[in-house]
C-alpha positions, 0 to 999 in steps of 0.5 A, spaced: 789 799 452 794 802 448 791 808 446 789 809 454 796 810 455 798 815 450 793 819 452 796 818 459 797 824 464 801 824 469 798 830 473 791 827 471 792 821 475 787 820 481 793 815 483 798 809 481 797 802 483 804 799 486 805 794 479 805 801 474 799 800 471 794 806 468 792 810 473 785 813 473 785 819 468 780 825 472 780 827 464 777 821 461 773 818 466 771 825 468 769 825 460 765 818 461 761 821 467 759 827 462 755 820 458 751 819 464 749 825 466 746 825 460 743 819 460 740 820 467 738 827 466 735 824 459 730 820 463 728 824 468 726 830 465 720 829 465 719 829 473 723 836 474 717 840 470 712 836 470 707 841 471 710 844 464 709 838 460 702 837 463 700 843 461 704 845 455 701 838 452 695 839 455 695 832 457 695 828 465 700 828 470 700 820 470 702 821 463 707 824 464 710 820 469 709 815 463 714 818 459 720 816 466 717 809 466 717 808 458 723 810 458 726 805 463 721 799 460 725 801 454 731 801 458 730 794 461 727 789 455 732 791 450 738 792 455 740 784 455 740 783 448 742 789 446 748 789 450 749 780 448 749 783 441 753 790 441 758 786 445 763 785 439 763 793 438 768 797 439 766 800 445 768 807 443 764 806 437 758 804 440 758 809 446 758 814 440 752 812 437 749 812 443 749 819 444 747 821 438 740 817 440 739 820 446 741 828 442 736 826 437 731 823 442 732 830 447 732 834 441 725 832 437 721 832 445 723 839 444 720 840 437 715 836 436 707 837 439 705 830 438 704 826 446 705 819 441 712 821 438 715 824 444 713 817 447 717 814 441 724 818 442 722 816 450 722 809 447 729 811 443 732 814 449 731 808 454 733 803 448 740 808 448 740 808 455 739 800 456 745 799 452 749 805 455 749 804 463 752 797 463 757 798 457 761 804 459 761 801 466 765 795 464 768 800 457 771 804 465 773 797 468 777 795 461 781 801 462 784 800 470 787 794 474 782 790 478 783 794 484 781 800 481 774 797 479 769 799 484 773 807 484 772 807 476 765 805 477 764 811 480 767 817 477 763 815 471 756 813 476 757 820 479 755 823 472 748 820 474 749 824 481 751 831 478 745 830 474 740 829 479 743 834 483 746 838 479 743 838 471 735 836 473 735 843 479 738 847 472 734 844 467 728 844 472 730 852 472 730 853 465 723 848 464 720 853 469 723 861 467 724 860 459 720 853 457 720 846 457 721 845 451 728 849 452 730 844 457 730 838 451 733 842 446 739 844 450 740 837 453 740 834 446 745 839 444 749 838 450 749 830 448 752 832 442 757 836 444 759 831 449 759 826 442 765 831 439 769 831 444 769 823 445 771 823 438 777 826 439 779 824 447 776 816 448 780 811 448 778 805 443 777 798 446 775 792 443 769 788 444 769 780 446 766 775 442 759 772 446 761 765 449 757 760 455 761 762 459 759 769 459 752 769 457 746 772 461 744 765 463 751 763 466 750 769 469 744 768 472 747 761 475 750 765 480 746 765 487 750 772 489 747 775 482 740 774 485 741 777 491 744 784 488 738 783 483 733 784 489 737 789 492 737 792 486 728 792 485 728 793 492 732 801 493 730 802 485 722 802 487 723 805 493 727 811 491 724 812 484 716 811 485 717 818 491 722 821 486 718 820 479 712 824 483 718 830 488 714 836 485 707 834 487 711 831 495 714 837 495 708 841 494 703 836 499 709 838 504 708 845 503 716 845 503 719 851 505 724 854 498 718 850 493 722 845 488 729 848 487 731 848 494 729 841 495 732 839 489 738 842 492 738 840 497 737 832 495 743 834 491 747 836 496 746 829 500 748 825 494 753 829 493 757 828 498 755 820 499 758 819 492 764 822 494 764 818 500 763 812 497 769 814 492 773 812 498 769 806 500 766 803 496 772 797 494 773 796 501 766 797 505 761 795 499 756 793 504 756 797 510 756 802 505 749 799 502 747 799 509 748 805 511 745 809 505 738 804 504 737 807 513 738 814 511 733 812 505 728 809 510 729 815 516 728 820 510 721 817 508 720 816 515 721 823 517 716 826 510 710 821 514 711 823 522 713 830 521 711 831 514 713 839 511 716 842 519 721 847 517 727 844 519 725 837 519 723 836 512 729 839 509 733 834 513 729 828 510 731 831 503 739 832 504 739 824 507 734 822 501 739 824 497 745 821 501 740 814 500 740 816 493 748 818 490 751 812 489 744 807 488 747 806 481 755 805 483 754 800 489 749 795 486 754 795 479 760 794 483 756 790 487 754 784 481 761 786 478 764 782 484 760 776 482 763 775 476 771 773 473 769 776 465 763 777 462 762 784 466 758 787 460 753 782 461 753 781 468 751 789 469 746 788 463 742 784 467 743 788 473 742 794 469 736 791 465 732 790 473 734 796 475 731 800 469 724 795 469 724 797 477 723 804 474 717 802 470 714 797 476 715 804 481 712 809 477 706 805 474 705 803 482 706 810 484 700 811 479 696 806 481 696 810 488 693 816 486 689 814 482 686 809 486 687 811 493 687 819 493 686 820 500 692 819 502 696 822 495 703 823 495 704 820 502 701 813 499 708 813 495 712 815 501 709 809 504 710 805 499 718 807 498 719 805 507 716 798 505 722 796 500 726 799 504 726 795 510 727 788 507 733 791 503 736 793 509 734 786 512 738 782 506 744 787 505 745 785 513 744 778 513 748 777 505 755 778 509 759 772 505 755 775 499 757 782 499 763 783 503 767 778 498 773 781 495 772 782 488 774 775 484 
């Protein structure tokens, strides 16, 4: 915390608590967000230039989406122990040594020809990945007072909005005008240089010792725990098997503007929402979770009955994306809430549900255009309104579970 304080900037305060604590650096998380942005954009490459990859590598397009979901099974089996067994680690020190993975993983795809070997620094990136997502959030929370922790998760969550809104339309870009390849190679030198300025700016925090008391399993002994568990697979499903497979929806509508605008457009939602919940989400947690599982639903809903109608259409992308800007930030912050310690673990296992449900979405979204290729792509789509319904339902009747104030 020391080191926090001399790196201090009055000016890059977002604001003082009345007890004159830190304040939140826009520098230092900014930074921390920087990580995320890497780590989502590195699981999520494949979607934006799926057509490239499946010819580049002449391979089929559900093998491609195999490279999202093995990337985040990788995430969810080993972020749990990973996280148990790296708890003592300097927080700096490890977050380094996670970058340097994810800029290797990125930089052989973009070498190597071999499906079997991209499969295996997909692997290594989704094991970066499941260490990386509940670490820097409690890394972020060790730096603020308590009732800054849902405003510091997300500033560095929005690293994961701007990646999706931002990075994924420009990689896509370059995916598309200059190579697939290209896209890899230039988000694992961007991992590196992430990496350099990390050295010199990241404050250093000490790791705890692994207890009972702050174990995976005396985190699951929490009935609230569970509740942002199912919430957590609900949304993650219904947002991730459409999005895995957004080229072939955008496609199938005959979206006026083709992927880059609809891409833009989605970013421009969670944008928005992320700034929204900037503001909200340490007061309003469940109204915000309401709020944007129901643009979610009509936005699935409106892909179904009015299907690519101008207008329409790009609407149902700007609220999908308000649905999805702050997906990571609310269930985190949410788990966070169960908890008096052991928050590394507690947004481990939430983060290890959310990376698995990753892997369930894509591999039913999978399962529906091979099997049930009359209705294609809208299959995913009705899919997503099934799980978005009952998540609304559970969110709405977990008052005393959600609204709690953080312990």
């Amino acid at each position: 915390m020391s080191s926090l304080s001399k790196a201090n900037l009055s000016e890059d305060s977002l604001e003082n608590n009345n007890n004159g604590q830190n304040p939140i650096s826009w520098f230092i998380f900014g930074l921390m967000a920087s990580v995320t942005f890497i780590g989502i954009l590195s699981e999520l490459m494949p979607s934006g230039i799926l057509p490239q990859m499946t010819a580049g590598l002449g391979i089929e397009q559900t093998q491609v989406g195999f490279l999202v979901g093995i990337y985040a099974l990788a995430s969810a089996i080993f972020a749990i122990p990973l996280i148990s067994m790296t708890l003592w680690v300097n927080r700096k020190i490890l977050l380094l040594a996670l970058l340097a993975g994810f800029a290797v993983s990125n930089i052989v795809v973009g070498l190597t020809s071999s499906y079997y070997l991209i499969v295996a620094m997909r692997i290594l990136g989704g094991i970066c990945a499941g260490i990386m997502w509940p670490m820097i959030a409690a890394y972020g929370t060790a730096l603020v007072p308590e009732n800054m922790h849902g405003k510091a998760i997300t500033i560095i969550m929005a690293g994961n909005t701007f990646g999706v809104s931002l990075g994924l339309p420009i990689m896509t870009y370059i995916g598309t005008h200059v190579g697939w390849r290209m896209s890899f190679l230039v988000l694992g030198g961007l991992g590196a240089l992430i990496a350099l300025l990390a050295i010199k700016f990241l404050p250093a925090v000490k790791g705890e010792k692994l207890t009972q008391s702050n174990s995976p399993i005396a985190v699951l002994k929490i009935p609230g725990v569970w509740i942002v568990l199912a919430l957590t697979f609900l949304a993650v499903v219904a947002h991730y098997s459409t999005y895995t497979y957004i080229t072939l929806l955008v496609e199938t509508l005959e979206f006026v503007g083709g992927i880059s605008l609809a891409l833009l457009i989605f970013g421009i939602g969670s944008v928005i929402s992320v700034i929204l919940s900037a503001k909200i989400i340490d007061t309003h947690l469940r109204g915000l979770i309401v709020g944007m599982l129901a643009c979610g639903a009509i936005a699935m809903l409106s892909f179904v009955f009015f299907r690519g109608a101008n207008g329409f259409a790009h609407i149902a992308f700007f609220l999908w994306g308000l649905a999805f800007g702050p997906l990571v930030t609310m269930f985190q912050t949410a788990v966070s809430h169960q908890v008096t310690e052991a928050k590394a673990i507690a947004t481990s296992v939430q983060s290890s549900v959310f990376n698995f449900s990753i892997m369930i979405a894509t591999w039913l979204a999978g399962l529906i255009l091979v099997h049930m290729p009359e209705t294609g792509v809208l299959g995913i789509v009705y899919l997503s309104i099934l799980c978005f319904i009952p998540a609304i339902i559970i969110t709405l009747i977990s008052k005393k579970t959600l609204d709690a104030p953080t312990v």
